[in-house]
C-alpha positions in Angstrom: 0.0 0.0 0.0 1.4 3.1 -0.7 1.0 6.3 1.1 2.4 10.1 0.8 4.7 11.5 3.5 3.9 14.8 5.1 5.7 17.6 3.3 8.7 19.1 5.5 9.8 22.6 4.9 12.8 22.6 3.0 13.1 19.1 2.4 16.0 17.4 0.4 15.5 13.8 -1.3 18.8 12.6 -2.7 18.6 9.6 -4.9 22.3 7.8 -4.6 24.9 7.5 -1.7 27.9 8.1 -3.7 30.6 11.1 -3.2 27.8 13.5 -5.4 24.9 11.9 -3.0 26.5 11.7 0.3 28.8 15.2 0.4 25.2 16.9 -0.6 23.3 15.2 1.7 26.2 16.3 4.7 26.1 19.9 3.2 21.8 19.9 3.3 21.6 18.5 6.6 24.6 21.7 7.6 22.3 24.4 6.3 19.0 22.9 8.1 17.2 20.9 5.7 15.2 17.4 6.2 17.3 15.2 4.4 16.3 12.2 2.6 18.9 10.0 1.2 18.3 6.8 -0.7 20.4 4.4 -1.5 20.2 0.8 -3.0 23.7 -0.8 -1.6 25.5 0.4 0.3 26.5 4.4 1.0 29.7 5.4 -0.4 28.3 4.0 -3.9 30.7 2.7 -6.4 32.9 4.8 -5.6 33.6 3.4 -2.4 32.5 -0.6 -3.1 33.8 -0.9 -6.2 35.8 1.6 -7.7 37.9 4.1 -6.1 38.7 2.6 -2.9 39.0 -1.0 -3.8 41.4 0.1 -7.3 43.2 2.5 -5.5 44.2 0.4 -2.5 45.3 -2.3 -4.9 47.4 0.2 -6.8 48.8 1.0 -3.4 49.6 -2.7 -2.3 51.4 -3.0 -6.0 53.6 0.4 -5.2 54.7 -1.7 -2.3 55.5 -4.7 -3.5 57.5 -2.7 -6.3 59.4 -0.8 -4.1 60.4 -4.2 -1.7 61.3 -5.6 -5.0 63.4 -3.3 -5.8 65.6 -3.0 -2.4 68.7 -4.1 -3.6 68.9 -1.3 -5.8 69.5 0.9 -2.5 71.4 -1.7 -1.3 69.2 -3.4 0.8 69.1 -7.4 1.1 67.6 -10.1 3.2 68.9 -12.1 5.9 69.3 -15.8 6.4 69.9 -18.3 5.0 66.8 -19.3 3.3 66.4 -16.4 2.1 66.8 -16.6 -1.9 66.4 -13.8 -3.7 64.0 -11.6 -1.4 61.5 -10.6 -4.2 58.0 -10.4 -2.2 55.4 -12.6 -3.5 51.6 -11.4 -4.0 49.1 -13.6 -2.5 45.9 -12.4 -4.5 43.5 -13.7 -2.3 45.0 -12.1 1.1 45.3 -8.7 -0.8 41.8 -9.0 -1.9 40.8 -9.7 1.2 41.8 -6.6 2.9 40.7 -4.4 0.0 37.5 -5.4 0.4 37.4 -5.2 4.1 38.9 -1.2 3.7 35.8 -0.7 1.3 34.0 -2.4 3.8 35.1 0.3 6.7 35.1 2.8 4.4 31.2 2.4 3.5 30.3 2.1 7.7 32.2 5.8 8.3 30.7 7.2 5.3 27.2 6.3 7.0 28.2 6.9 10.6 28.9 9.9 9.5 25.2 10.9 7.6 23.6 9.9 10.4 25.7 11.8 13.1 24.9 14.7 10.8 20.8 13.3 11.0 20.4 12.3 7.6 17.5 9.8 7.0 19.0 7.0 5.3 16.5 5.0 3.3 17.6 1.0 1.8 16.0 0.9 -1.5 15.4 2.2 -4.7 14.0 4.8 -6.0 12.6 7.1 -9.3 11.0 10.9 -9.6 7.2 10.5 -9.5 6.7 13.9 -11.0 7.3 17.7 -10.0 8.2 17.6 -6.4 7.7 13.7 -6.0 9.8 10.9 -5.2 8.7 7.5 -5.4 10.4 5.4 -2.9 10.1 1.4 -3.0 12.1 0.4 0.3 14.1 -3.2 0.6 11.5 -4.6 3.0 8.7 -4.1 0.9 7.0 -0.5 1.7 6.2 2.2 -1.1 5.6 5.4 -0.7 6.0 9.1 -2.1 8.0 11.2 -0.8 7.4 15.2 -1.5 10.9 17.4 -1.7 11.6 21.1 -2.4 14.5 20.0 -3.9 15.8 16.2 -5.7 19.1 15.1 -6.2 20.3 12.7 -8.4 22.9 10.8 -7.9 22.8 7.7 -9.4 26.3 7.0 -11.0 27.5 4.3 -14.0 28.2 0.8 -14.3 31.0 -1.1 -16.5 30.4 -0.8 -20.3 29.8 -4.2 -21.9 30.2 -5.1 -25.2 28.4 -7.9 -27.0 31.2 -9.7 -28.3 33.5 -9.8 -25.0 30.6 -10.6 -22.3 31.8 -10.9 -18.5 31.5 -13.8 -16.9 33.0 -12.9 -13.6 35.6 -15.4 -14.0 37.9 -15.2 -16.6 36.4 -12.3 -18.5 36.0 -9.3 -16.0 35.0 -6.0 -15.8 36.7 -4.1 -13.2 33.8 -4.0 -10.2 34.7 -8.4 -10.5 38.5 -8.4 -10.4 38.5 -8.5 -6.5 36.5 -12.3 -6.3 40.0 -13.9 -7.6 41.5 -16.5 -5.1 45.1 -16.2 -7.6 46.9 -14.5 -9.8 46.3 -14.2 -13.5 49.1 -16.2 -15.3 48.3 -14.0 -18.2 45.8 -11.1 -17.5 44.9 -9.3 -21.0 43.7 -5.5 -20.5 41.1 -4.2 -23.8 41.0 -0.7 -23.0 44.0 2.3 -22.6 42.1 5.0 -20.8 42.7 5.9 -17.3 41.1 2.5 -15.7 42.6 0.3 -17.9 46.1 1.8 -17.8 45.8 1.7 -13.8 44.7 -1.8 -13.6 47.8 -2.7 -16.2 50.4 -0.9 -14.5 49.0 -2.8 -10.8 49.0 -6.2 -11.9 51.9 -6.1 -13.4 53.6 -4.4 -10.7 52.2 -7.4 -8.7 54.2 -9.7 -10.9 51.1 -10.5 -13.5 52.2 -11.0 -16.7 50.0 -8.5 -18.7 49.1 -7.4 -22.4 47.3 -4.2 -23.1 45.0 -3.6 -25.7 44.6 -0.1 -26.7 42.8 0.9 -30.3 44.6 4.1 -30.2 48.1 5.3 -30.9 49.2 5.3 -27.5 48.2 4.3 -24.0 46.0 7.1 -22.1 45.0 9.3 -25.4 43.4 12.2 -23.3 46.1 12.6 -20.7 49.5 14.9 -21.8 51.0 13.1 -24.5 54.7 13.6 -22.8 53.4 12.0 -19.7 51.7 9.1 -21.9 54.8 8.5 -23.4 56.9 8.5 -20.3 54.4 5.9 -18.9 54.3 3.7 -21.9 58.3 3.7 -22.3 58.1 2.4 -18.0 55.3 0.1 -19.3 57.0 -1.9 -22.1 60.0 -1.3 -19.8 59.0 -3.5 -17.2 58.2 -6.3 -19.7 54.5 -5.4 -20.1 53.2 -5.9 -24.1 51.4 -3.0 -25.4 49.5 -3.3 -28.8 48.8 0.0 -29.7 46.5 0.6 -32.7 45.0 -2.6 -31.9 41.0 -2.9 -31.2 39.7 -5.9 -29.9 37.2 -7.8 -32.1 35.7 -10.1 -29.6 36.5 -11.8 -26.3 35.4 -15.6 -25.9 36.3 -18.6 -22.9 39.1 -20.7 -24.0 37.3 -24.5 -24.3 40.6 -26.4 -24.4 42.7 -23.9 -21.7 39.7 -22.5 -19.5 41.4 -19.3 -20.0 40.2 -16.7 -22.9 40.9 -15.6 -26.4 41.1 -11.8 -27.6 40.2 -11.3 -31.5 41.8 -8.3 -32.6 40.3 -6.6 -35.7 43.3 -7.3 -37.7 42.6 -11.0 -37.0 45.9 -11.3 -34.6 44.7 -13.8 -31.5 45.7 -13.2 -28.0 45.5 -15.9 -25.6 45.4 -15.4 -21.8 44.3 -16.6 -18.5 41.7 -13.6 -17.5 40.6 -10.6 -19.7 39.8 -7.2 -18.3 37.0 -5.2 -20.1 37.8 -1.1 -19.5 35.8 -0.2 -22.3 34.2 2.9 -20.3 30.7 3.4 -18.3 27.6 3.7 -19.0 25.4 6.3 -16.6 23.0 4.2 -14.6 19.8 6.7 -15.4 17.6 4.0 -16.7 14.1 3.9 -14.7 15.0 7.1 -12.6 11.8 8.4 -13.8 13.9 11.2 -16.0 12.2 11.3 -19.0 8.6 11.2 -17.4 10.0 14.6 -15.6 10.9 16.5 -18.6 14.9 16.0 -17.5 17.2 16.5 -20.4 19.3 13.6 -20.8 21.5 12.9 -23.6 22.3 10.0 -26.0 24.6 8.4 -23.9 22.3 8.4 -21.1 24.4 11.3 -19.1 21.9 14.1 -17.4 22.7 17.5 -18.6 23.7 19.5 -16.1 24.7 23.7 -15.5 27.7 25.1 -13.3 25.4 24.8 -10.2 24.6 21.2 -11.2 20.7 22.5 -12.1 19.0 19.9 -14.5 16.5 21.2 -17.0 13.9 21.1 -14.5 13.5 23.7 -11.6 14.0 22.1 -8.5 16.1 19.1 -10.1 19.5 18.7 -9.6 21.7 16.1 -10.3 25.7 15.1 -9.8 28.2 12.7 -10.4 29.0 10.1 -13.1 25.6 9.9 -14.1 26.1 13.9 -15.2 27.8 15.0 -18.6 30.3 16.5 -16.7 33.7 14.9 -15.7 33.2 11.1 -14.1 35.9 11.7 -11.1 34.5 11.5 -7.4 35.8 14.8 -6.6 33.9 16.5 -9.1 30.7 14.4 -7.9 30.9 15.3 -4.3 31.9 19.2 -5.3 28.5 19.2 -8.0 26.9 17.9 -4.7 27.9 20.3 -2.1 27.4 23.3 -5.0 23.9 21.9 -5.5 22.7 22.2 -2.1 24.7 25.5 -1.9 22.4 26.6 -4.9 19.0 25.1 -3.8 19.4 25.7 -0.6 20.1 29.7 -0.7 24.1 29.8 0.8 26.8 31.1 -1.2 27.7 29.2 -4.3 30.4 29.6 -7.6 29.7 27.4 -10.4 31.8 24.4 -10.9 35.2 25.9 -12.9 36.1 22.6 -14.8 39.8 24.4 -15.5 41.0 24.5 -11.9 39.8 20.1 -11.5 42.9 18.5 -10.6 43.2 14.7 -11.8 45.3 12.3 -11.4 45.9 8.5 -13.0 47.0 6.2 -9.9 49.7 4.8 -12.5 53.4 3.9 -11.6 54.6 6.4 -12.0 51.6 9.1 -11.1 50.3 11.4 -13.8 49.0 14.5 -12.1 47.0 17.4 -13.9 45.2 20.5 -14.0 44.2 23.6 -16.2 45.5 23.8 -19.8 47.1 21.3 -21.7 49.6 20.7 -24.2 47.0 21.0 -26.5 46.1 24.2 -25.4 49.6 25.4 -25.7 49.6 23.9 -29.5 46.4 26.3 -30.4 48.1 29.8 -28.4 51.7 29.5 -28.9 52.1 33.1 -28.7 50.1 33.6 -25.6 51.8 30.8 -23.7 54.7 29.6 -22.9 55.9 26.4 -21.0 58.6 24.7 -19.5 59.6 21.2 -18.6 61.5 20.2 -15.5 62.6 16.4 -15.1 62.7 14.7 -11.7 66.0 12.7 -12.5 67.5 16.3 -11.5 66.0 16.6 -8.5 68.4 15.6 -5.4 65.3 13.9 -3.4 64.1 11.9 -6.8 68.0 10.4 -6.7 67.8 9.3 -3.1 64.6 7.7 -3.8 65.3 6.1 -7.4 63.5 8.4 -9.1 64.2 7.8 -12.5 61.1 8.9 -15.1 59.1 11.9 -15.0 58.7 15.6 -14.9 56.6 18.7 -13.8 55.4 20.8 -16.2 54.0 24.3 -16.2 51.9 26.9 -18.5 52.1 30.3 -18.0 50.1 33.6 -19.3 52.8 35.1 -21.5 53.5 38.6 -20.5 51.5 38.6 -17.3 53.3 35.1 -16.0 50.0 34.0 -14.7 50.1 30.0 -13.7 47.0 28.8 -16.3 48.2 24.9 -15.5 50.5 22.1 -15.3 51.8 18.5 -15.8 53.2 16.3 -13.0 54.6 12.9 -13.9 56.6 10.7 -10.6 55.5 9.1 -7.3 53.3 10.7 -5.4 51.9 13.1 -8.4 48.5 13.8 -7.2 50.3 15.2 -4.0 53.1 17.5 -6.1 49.8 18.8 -8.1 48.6 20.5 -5.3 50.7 23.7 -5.6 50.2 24.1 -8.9 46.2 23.8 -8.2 46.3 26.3 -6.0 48.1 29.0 -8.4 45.6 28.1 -11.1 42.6 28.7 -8.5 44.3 31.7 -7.2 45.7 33.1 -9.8 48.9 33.4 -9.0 51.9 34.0 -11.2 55.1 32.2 -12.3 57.6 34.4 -9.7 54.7 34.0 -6.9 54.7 30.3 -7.2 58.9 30.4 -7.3 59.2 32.2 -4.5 57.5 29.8 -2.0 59.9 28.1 0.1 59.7 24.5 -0.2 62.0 21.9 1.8 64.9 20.4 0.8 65.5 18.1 -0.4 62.0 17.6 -1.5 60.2 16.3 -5.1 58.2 19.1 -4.3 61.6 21.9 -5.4 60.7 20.8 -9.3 57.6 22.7 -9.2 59.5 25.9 -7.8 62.6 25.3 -9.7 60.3 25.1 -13.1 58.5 28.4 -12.4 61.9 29.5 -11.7 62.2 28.9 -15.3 59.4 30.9 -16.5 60.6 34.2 -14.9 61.1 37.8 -16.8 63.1 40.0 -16.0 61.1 43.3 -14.6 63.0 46.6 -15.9 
């Protein structure tokens, strides 16, 4: 039986507990309004079961493994006499394990923490009923409406699947499956060279996977910096991994006679493996949300249209995350969350400035980035300049065997003005921060160079390259 809640004033019905869902909900609940926050799993979304958290705490367990591994280089070496040669061994299943149990943790703080803030957390699903209206259909069996001043979606993506390469959860895998397997791939194949499938690549085989990687384009990661995609690549094939560039996968199929699979390539070449990765992309999970019945603009590809303030076409409708047309990184999500409640709510609020997003790919080594790009440089030669400053100079990157990458910087010719910049080496998306913060603020080339910074410290190549970019002042 169904039955239509009593209107609150000011009240807030979110529909998805990922970062865009959950930072909202926190900022709603701040300025005073009844929140309502639904969610179908568990909250923390994807992004925290998943995605983020489980991929980036493998890539973490692989940066330590490669960095035991490679001991003796600083002249390190184990004790005893059994033992050998000291390389550390991944046991899948144990690393898995614990991944899933930091997800796990993760998802209970991200709810301990909505309902210390007195969010109404609701297990279920749920679609807009119409202007105002939320139908609600709860995991024990009760429906209802709810009525809101304001909805939220929040509903996020799901692996791409393609017809000829369907997952089976055990040999051919999309990336929300990889962390059921009890043992290591013998031979994992990756189809896919944008940012998931180059992280994925570049973990595995760190973990001592054997790994191919399929990408259809020239090179691996084909809207990142192409200085910083060819760094990676040259560590990539230097560490024994096999990248077929220009090569599309036709189809993907179980291998009868080995168990294992077989990867068609258009050019009729046949790859055969133990386990196959799909990172073909996502597709926005905005299916029966009740979107189109609301007049919500939505485009081909299933994303939600959304403004600087994350408004939908629809007064009153607001929507955030990977579900959005608007970049699919869980910072952007829980920033078009907390601007949207900012927005509907009445507080202060500046539109979302998609040129001061930093983003990073969790590859080893790190590619860090934000504002203008090479690209941009190509188009306005005239108006900016740029300069390249490798790490291999750097008196901290020697102590730590720092052998590839670089920070990069683009400037406002004339005025000096920091418009963005490129960081390649460990621990990128930390060295990025800097460089965010003189985009956001604005600052200039001598501004950014005259900071003091530590050394020795990775963190003097971002200095040393606005040094770089200085002019003389008559």
């Amino acid at each position: 039986m169904k039955n239509v809640l009593d209107r609150s004033q000011n009240r807030v019905v979110i529909i998805g507990a990922g970062p865009g869902g959950y930072e909202a909900a926190l900022i709603g609940a701040q300025l005073g309004a009844d929140v309502m926050l639904i969610e179908r799993d568990r909250c923390g979304g994807s992004a925290v079961l998943t995605d983020v958290v489980p991929s980036k705490s493998l890539i973490a367990t692989a940066e330590v493994m490669g960095q035991s591994n490679r001991g003796r280089d600083f002249g390190l070496r184990p004790e005893g006499p059994d033992s050998g040669t000291g390389a550390v061994a991944a046991d899948l299943s144990a690393i898995n394990t614990r991944i899933l149990g930091l997800a796990d943790a993760q998802a209970t703080d991200v709810r301990d923490g909505l309902v210390r803030a007195g969010v109404k957390i609701i297990g279920g699903t749920a679609r807009i009923a119409g202007r105002g209206r939320v139908a609600v259909a709860e995991h024990s069996g009760s429906e209802y409406e709810l009525d809101a001043d304001t909805i939220l979606v929040s509903v996020g993506a799901h692996p791409r699947e393609l017809p000829s390469a369907v997952p089976d959860g055990e040999r051919i895998l999309t990336w929300t499956q990889l962390y059921g397997l009890e043992e290591m791939p013998e031979h994992l194949v990756v189809v896919g060279s944008g940012v998931t499938g180059a992280e994925f690549a570049s973990a595995y085989n760190e973990l001592g996977c054997r790994v191919t990687l399929v990408s259809s384009r020239d090179r691996v990661l084909p809207g990142e910096d192409e200085d910083a995609a060819e760094v990676l690549e040259n560590v990539f094939r230097s560490r024994g991994m096999n990248v077929l560039s220009r090569s599309r996968a036709e189809s993907v199929v179980r291998d009868e006679e080995t168990g294992g699979v077989v990867v068609t390539l258009a050019d009729g070449r046949i790859v055969k493996a133990s386990h196959c990765l799909m990172a073909v992309g996502s597709v926005p999970n905005t299916e029966d949300v009740g979107l189109e019945a609301a007049g919500v603009r939505v485009e081909d590809s299933g994303h939600i249209q959304v403004d600087g303030v994350s408004r939908t076409s629809v007064p009153g409708i607001y929507a955030a995350g990977d579900c959005t047309n608007v970049m699919p990184l869980a910072s952007v999500a829980a920033m078009q969350g907390r601007i949207a409640m900012f927005h509907a709510l009445g507080d202060a609020v500046f539109p979302l400035r998609l040129r001061n997003v930093a983003s990073n790919v969790f590859t080893q080594p790190e590619i860090a980035t934000v504002g203008f790009t090479q690209s941009d440089y190509r188009n306005d030669a005239y108006g900016i300049e740029t300069v390249t400053q490798p790490l291999q100079t750097n008196a901290r990157a020697k102590m730590l065997g720092i052998e590839e990458g670089f920070v990069k910087i683009f400037a406002r010719r004339g005025s000096g003005s920091v418009l963005g910049g490129v960081v390649v080496g460990p621990r990128a998306s930390d060295l990025i921060l800097p460089i965010t913060m003189a985009v956001e603020n604005r600052l200039t080339v001598d501004q950014l160079a005259s900071s003091f910074v530590v050394y020795p410290s990775l963190s003097g190549s971002v200095t040393e390259a606005a040094r770089k970019l200085h002019h003389h002042q008559a």
